[in-house]
Biopython code that builds the backbone (N, CA, C, O; Angstrom):
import numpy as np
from Bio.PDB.StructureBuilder import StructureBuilder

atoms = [
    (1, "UNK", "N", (1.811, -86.315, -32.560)),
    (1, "UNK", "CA", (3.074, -86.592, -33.157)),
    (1, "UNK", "C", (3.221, -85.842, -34.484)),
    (1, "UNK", "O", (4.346, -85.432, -34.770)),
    (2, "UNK", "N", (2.256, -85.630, -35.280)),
    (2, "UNK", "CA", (2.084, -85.104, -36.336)),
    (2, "UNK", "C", (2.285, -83.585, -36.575)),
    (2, "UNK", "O", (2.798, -82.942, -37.491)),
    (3, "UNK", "N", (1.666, -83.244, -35.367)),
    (3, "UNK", "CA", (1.832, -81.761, -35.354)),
    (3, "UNK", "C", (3.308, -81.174, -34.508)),
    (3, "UNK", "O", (3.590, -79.976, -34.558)),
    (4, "UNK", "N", (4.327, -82.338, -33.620)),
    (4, "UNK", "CA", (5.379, -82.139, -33.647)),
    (4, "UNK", "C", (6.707, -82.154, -34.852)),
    (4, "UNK", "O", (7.740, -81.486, -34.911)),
    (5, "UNK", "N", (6.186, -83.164, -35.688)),
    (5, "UNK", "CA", (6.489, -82.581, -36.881)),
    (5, "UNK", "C", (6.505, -81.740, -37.888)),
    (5, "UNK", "O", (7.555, -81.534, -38.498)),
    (6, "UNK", "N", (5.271, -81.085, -38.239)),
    (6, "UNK", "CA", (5.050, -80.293, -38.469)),
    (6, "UNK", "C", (5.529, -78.805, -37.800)),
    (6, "UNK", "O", (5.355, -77.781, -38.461)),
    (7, "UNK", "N", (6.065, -78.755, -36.622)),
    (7, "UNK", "CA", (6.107, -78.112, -36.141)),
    (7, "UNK", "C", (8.006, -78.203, -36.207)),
    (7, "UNK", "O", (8.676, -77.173, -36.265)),
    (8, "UNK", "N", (8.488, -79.272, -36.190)),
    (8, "UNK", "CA", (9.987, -79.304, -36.535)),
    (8, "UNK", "C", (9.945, -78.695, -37.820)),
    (8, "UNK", "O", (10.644, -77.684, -37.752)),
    (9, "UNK", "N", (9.468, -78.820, -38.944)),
    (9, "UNK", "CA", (9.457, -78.688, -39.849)),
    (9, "UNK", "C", (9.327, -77.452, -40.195)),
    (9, "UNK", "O", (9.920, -77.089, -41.211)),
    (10, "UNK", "N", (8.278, -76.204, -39.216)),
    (10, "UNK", "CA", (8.390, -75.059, -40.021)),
    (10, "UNK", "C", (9.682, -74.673, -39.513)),
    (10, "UNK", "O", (10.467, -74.023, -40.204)),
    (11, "UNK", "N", (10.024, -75.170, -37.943)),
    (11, "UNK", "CA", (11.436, -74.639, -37.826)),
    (11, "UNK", "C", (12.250, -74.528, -38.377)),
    (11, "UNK", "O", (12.801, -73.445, -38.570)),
    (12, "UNK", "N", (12.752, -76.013, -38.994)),
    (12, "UNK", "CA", (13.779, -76.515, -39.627)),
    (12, "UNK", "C", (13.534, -75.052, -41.299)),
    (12, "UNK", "O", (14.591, -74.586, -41.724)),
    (13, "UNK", "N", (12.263, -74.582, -41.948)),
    (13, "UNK", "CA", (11.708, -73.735, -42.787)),
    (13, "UNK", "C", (12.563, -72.215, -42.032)),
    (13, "UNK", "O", (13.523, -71.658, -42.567)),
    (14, "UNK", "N", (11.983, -71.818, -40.827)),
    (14, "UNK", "CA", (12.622, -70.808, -40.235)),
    (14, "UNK", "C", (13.832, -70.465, -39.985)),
    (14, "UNK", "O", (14.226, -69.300, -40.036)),
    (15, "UNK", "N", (14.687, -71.665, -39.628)),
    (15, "UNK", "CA", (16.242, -71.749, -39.436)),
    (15, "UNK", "C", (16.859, -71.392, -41.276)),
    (15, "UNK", "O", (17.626, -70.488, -41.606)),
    (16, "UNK", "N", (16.237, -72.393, -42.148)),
    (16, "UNK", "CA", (17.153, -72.086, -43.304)),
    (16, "UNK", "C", (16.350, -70.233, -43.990)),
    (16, "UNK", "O", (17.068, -69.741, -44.860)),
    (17, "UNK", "N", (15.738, -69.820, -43.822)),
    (17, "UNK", "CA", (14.840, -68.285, -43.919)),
    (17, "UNK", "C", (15.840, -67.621, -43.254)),
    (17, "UNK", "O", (16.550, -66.678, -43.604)),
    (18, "UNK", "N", (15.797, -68.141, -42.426)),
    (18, "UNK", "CA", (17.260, -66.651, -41.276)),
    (18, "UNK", "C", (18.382, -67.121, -41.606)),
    (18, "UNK", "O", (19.186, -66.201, -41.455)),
    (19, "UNK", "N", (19.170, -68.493, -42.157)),
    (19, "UNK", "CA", (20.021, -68.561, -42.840)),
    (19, "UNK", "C", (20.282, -68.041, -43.882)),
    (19, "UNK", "O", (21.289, -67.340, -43.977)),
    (20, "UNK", "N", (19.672, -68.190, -44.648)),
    (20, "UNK", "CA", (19.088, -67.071, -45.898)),
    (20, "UNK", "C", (19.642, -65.892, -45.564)),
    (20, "UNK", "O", (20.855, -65.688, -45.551)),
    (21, "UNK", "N", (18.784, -65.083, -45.286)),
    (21, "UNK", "CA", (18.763, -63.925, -44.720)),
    (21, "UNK", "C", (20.337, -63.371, -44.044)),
    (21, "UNK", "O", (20.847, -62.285, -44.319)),
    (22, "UNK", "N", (20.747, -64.091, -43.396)),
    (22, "UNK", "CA", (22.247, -64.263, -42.608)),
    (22, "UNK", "C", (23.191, -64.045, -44.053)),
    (22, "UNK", "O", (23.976, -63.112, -44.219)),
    (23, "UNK", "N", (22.983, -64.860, -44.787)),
    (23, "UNK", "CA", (23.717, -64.557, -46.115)),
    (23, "UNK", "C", (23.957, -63.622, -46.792)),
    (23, "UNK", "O", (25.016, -63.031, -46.999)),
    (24, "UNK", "N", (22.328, -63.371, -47.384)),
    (24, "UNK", "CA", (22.523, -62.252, -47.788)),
    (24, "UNK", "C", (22.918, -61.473, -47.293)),
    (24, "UNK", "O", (23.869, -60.980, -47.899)),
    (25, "UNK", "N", (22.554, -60.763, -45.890)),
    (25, "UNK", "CA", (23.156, -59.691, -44.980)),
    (25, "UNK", "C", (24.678, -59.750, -45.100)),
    (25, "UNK", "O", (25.212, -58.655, -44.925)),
    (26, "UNK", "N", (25.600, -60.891, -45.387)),
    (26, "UNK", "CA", (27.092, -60.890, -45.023)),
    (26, "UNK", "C", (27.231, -60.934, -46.552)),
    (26, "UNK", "O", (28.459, -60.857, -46.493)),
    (27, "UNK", "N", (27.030, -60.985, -47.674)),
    (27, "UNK", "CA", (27.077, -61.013, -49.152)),
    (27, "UNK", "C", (27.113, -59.214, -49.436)),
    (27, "UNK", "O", (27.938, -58.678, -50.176)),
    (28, "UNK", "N", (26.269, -58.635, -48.839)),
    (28, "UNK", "CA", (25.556, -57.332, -48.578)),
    (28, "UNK", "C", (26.982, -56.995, -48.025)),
    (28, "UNK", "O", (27.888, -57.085, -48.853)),
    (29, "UNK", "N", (27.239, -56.711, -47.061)),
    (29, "UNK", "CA", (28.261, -56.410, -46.141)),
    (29, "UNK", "C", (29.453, -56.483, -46.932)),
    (29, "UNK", "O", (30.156, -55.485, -47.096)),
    (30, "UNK", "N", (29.762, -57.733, -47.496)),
    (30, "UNK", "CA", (31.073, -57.801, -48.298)),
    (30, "UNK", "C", (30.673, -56.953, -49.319)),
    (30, "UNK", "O", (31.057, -55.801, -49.118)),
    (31, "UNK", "N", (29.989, -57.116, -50.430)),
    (31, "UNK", "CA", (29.936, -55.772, -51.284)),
    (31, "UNK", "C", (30.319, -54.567, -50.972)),
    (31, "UNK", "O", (31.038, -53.870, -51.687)),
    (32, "UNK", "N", (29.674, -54.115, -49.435)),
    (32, "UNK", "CA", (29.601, -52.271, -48.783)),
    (32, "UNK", "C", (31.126, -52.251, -49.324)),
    (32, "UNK", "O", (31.624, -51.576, -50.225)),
    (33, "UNK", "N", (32.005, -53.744, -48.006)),
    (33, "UNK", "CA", (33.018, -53.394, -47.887)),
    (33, "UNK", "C", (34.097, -53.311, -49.043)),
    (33, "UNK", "O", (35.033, -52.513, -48.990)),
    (34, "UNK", "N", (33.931, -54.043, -49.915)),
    (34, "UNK", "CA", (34.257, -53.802, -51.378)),
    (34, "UNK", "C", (34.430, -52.356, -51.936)),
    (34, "UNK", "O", (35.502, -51.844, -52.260)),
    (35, "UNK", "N", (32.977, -51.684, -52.002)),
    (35, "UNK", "CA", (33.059, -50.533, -52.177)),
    (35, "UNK", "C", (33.686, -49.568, -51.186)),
    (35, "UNK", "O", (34.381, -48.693, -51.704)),
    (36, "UNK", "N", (33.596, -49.556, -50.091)),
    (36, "UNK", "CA", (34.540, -48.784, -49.054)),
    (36, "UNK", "C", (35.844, -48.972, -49.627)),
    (36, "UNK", "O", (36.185, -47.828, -49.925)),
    (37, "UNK", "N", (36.794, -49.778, -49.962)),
    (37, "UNK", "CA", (37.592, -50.837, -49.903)),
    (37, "UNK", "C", (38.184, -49.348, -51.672)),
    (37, "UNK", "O", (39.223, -48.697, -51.786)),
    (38, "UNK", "N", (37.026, -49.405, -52.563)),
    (38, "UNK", "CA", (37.445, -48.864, -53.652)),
    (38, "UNK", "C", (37.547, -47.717, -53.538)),
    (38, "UNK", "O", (38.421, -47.086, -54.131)),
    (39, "UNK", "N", (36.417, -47.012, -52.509)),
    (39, "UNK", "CA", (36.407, -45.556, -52.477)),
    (39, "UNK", "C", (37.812, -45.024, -51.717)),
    (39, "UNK", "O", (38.240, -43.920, -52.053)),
    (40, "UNK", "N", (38.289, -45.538, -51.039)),
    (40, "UNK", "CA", (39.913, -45.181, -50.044)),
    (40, "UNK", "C", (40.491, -44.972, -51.770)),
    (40, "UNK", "O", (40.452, -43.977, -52.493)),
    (41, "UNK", "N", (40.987, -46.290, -52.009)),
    (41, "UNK", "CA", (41.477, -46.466, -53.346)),
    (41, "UNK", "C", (41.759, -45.112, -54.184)),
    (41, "UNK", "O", (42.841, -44.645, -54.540)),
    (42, "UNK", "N", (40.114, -44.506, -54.438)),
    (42, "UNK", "CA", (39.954, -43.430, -55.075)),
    (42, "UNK", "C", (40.516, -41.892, -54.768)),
    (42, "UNK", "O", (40.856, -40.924, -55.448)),
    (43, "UNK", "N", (40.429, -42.189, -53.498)),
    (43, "UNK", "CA", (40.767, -40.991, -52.283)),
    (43, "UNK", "C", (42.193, -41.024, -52.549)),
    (43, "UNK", "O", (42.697, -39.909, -52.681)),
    (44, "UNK", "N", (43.275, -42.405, -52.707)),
    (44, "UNK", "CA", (44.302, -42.185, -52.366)),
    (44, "UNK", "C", (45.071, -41.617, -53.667)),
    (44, "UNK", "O", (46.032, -40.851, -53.744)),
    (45, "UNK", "N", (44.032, -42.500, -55.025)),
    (45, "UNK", "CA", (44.482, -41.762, -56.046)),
    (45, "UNK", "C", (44.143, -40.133, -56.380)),
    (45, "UNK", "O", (44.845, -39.435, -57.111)),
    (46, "UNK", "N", (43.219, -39.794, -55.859)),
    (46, "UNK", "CA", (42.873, -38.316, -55.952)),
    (46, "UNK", "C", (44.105, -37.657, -54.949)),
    (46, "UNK", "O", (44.822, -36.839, -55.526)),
    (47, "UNK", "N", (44.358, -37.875, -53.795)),
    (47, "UNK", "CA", (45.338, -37.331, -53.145)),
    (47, "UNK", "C", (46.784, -37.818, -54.283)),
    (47, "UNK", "O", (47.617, -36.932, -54.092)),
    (48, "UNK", "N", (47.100, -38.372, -54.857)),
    (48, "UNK", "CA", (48.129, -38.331, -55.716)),
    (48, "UNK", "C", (48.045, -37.598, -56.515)),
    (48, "UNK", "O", (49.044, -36.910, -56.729)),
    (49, "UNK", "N", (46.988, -37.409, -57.234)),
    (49, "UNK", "CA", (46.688, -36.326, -58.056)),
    (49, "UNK", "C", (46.784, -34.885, -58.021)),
    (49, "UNK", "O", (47.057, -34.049, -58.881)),
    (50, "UNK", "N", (46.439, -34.808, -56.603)),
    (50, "UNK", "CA", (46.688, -33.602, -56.048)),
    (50, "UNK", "C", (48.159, -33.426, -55.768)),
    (50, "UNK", "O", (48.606, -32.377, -56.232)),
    (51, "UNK", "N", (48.869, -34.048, -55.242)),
    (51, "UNK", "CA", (50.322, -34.025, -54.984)),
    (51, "UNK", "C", (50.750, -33.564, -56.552)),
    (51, "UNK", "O", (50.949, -32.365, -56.744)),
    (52, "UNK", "N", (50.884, -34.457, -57.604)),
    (52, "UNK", "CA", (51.220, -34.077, -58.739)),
    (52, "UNK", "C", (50.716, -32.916, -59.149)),
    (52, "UNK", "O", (51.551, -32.136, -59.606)),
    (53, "UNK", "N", (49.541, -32.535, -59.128)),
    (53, "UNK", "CA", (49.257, -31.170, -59.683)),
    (53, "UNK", "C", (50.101, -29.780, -58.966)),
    (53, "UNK", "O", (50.647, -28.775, -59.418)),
    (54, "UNK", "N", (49.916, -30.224, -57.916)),
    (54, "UNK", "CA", (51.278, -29.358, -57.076)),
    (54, "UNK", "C", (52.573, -29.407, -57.291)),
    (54, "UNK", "O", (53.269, -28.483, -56.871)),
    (55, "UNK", "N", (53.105, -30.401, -57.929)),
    (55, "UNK", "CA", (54.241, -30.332, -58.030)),
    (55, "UNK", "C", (54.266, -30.173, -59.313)),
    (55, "UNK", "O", (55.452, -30.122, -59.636)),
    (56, "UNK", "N", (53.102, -29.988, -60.893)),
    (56, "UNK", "CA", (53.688, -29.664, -61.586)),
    (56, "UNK", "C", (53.589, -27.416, -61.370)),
    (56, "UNK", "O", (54.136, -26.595, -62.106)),
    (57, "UNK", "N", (52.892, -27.198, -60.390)),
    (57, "UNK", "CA", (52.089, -25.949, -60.276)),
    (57, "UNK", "C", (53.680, -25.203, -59.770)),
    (57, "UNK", "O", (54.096, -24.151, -60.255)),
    (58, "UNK", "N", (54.358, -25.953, -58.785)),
    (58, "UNK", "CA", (55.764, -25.922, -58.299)),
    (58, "UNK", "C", (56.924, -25.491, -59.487)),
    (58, "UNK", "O", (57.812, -24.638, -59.483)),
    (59, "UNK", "N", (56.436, -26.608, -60.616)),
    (59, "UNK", "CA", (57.825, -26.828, -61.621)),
    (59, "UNK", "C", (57.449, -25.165, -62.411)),
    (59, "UNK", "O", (58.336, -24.339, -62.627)),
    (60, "UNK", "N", (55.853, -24.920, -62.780)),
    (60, "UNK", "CA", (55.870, -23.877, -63.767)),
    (60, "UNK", "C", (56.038, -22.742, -63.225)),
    (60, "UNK", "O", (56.213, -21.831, -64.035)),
    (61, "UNK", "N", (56.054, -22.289, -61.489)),
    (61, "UNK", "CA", (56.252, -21.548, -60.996)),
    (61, "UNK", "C", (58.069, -20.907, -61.143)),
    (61, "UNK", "O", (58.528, -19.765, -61.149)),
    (62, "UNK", "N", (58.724, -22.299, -61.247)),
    (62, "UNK", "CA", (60.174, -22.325, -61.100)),
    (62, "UNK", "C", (60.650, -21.533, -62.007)),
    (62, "UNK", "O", (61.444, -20.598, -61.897)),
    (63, "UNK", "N", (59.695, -22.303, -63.628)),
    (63, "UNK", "CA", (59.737, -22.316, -65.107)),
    (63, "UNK", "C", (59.734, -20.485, -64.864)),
    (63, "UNK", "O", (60.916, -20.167, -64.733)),
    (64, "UNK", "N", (59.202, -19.745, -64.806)),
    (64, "UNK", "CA", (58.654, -18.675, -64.306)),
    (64, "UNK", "C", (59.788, -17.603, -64.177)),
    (64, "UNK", "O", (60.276, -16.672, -64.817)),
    (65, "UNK", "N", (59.944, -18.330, -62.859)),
    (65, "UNK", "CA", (60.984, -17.926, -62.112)),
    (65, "UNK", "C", (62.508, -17.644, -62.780)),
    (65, "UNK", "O", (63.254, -16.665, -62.799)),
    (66, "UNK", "N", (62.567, -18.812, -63.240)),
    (66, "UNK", "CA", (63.567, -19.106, -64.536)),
    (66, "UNK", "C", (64.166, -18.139, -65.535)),
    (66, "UNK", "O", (65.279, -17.652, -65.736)),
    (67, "UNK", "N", (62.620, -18.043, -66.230)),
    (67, "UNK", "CA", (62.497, -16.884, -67.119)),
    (67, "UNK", "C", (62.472, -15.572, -66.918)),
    (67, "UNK", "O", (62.937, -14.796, -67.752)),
    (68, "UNK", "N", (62.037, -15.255, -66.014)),
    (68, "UNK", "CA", (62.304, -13.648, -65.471)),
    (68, "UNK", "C", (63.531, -13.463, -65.551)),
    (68, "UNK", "O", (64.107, -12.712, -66.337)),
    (69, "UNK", "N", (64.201, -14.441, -64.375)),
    (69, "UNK", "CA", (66.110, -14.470, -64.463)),
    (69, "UNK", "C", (66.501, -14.117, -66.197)),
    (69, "UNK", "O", (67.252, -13.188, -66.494)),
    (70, "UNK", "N", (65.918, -14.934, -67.134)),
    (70, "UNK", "CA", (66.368, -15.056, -67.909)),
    (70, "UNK", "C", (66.711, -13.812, -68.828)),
    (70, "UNK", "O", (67.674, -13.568, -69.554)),
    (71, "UNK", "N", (65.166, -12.887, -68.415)),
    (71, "UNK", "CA", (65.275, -11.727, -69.101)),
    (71, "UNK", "C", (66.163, -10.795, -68.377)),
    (71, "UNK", "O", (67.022, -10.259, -69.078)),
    (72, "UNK", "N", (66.140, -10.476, -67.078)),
    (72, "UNK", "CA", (67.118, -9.814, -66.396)),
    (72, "UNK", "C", (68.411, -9.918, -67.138)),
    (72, "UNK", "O", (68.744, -8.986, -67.870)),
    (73, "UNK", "N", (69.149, -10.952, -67.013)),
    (73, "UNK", "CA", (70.369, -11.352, -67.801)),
    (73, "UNK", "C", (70.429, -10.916, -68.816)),
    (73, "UNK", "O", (71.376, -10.204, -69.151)),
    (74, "UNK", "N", (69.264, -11.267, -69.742)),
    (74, "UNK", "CA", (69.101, -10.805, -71.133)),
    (74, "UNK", "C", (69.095, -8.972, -71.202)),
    (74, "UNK", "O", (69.626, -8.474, -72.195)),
    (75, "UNK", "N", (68.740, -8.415, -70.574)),
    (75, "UNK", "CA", (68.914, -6.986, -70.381)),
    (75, "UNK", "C", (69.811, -6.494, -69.855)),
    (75, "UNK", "O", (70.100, -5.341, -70.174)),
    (76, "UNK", "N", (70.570, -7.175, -68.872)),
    (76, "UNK", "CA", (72.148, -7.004, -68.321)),
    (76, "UNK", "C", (72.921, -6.893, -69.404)),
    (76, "UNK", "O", (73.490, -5.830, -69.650)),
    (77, "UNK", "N", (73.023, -7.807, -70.067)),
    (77, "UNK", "CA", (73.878, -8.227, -71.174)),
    (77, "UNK", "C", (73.648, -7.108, -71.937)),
    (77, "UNK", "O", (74.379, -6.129, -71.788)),
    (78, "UNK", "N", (72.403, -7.093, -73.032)),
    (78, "UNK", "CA", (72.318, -5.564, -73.780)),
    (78, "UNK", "C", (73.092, -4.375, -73.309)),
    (78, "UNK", "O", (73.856, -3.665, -73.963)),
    (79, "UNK", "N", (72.650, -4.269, -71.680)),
    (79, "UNK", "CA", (73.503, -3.034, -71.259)),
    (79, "UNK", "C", (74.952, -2.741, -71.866)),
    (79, "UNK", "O", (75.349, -1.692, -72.375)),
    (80, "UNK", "N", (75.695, -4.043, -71.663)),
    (80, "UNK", "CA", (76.583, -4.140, -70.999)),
    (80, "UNK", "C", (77.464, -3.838, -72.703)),
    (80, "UNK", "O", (78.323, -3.025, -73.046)),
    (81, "UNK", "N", (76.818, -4.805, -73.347)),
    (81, "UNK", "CA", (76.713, -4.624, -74.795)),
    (81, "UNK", "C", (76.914, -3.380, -75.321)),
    (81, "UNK", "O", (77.963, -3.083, -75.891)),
    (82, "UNK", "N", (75.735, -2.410, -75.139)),
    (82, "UNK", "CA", (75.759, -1.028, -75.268)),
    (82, "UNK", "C", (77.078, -0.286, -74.585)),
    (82, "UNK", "O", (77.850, 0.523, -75.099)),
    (83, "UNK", "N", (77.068, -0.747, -73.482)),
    (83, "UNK", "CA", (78.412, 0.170, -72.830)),
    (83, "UNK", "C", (79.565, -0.597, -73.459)),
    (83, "UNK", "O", (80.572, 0.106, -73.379)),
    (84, "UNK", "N", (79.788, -1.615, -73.981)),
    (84, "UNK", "CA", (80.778, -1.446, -74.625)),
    (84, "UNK", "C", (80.991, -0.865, -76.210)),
    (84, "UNK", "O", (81.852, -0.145, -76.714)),
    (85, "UNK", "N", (80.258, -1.272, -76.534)),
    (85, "UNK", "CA", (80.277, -0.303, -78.014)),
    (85, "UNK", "C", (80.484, 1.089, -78.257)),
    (85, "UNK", "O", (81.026, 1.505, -79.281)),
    (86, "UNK", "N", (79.795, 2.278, -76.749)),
    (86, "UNK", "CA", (80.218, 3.093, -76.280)),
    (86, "UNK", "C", (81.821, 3.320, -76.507)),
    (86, "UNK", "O", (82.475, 3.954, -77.334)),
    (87, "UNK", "N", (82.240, 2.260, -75.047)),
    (87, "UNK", "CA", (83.710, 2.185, -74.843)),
    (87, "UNK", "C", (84.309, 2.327, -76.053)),
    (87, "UNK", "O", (85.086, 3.261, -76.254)),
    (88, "UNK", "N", (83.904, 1.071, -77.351)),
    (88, "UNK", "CA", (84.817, 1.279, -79.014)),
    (88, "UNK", "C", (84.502, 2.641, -79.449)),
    (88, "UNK", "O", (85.407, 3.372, -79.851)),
    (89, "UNK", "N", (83.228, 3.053, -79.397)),
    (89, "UNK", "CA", (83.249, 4.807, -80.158)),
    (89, "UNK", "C", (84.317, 5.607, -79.194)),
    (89, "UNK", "O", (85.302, 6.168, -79.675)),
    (90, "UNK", "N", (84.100, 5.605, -78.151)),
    (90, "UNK", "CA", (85.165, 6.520, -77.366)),
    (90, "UNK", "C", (86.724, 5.895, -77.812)),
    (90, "UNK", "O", (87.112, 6.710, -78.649)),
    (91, "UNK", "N", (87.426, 5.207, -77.707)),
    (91, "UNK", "CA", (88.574, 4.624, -78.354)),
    (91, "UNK", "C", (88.957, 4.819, -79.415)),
    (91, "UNK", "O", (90.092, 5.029, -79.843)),
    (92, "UNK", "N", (87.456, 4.717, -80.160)),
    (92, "UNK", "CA", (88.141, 5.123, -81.856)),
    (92, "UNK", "C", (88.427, 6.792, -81.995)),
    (92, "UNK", "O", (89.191, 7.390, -82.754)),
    (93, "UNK", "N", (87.481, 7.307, -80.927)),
    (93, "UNK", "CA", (87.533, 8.714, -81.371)),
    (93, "UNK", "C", (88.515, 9.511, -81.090)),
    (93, "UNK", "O", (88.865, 10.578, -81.596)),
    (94, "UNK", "N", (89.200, 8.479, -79.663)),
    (94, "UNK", "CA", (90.781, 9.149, -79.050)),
    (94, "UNK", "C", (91.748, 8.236, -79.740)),
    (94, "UNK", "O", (92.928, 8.559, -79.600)),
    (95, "UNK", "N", (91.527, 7.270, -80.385)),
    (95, "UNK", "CA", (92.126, 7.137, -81.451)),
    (95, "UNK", "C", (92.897, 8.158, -82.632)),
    (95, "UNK", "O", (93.997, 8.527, -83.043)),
    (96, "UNK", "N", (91.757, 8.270, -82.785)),
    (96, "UNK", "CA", (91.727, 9.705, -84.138)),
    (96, "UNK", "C", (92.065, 11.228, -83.304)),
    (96, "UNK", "O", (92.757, 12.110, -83.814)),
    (97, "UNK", "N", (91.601, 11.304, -82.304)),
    (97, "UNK", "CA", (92.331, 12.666, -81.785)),
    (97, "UNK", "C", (94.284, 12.647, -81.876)),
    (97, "UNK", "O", (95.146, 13.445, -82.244)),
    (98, "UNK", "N", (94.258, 11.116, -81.251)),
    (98, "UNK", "CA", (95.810, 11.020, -80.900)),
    (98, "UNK", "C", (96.586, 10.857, -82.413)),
    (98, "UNK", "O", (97.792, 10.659, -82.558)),
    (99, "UNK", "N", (95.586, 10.993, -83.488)),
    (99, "UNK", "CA", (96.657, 11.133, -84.755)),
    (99, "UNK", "C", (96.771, 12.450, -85.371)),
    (99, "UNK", "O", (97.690, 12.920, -86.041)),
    (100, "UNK", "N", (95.347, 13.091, -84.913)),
    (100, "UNK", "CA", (95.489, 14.492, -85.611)),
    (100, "UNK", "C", (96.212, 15.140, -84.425)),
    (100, "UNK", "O", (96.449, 16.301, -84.759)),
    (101, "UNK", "N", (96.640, 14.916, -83.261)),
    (101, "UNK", "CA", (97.633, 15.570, -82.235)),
    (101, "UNK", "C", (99.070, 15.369, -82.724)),
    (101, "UNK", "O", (99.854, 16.318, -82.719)),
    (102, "UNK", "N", (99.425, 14.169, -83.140)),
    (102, "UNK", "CA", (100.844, 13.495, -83.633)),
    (102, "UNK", "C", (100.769, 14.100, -85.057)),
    (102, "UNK", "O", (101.839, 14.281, -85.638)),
    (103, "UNK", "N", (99.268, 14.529, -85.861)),
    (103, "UNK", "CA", (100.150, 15.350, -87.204)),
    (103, "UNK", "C", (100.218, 16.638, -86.881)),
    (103, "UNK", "O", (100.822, 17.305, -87.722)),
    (104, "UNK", "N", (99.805, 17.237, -85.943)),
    (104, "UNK", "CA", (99.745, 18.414, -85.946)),
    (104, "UNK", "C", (100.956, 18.809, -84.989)),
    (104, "UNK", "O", (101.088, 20.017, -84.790)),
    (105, "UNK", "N", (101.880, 17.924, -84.355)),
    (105, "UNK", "CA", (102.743, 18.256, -83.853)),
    (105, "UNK", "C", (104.409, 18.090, -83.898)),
    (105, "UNK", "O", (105.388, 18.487, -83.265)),
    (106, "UNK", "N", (104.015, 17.021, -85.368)),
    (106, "UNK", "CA", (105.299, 16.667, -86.136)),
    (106, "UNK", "C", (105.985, 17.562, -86.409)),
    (106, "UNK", "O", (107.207, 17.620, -86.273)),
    (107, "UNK", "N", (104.883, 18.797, -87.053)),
    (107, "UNK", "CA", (106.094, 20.076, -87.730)),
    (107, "UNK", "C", (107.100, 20.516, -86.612)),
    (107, "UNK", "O", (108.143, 21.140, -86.813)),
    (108, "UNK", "N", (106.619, 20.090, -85.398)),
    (108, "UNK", "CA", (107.633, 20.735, -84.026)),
    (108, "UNK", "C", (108.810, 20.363, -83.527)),
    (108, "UNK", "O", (108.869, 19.147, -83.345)),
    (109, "UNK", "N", (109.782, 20.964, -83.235)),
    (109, "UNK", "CA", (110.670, 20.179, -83.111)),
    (109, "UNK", "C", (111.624, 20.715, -82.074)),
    (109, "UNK", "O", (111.929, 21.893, -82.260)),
    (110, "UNK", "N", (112.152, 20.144, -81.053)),
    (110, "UNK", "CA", (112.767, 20.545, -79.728)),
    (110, "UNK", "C", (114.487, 20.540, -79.685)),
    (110, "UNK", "O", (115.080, 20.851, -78.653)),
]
sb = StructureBuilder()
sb.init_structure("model")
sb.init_model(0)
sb.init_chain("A")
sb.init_seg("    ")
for serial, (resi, resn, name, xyz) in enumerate(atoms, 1):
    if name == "N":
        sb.init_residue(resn, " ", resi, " ")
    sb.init_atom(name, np.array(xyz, "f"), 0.0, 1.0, " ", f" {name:<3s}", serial, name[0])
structure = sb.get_structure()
């Protein structure tokens, strides 16, 4: 009888050991999954990160883009600038032709 007790007893020892054990293993497990759980997390913020870096890589490309236009224009304009100032020297100068033509043709008379 004694040694059926004893013998319940290491069981009853063995059952709470693999209970134990059962625990920890699912304590264990919830942690992994914890960390799995953070690393996505990380992934999803790194993939945002990446999206944003692209889209600011997008904006300075534009920025870029922008500015080239900007100088084009800016050199259009000079041209355009230049050709007109042209245009005023030529004007002033047939300006001044068309007065020394009108004095030089006053003395004439029909």
């Amino acid at each position: 009888m004694r040694m059926i007790q004893n013998m319940k007893i290491a069981s009853k020892i063995r059952v709470l050991s693999i209970n134990y054990g059962i625990v920890h293993i699912l304590d264990s497990i919830g942690t992994i999954v914890t960390q799995i759980e953070q690393i996505d997390y990380d992934n999803e913020q790194q993939a945002g990160s990446r999206e944003m870096e692209k889209a600011l890589q997008n904006i300075a490309e534009s920025t870029n883009d922008i500015a080239s236009g900007t100088e084009q224009i800016s050199a259009s304009i000079q041209e355009q600038l230049s050709t007109m100032n042209e245009v005023d020297h030529t004007a002033d100068n047939l300006s001044q032709m068309a007065r020394k033509l009108r004095e030089m043709t006053e003395g004439f008379r029909v």
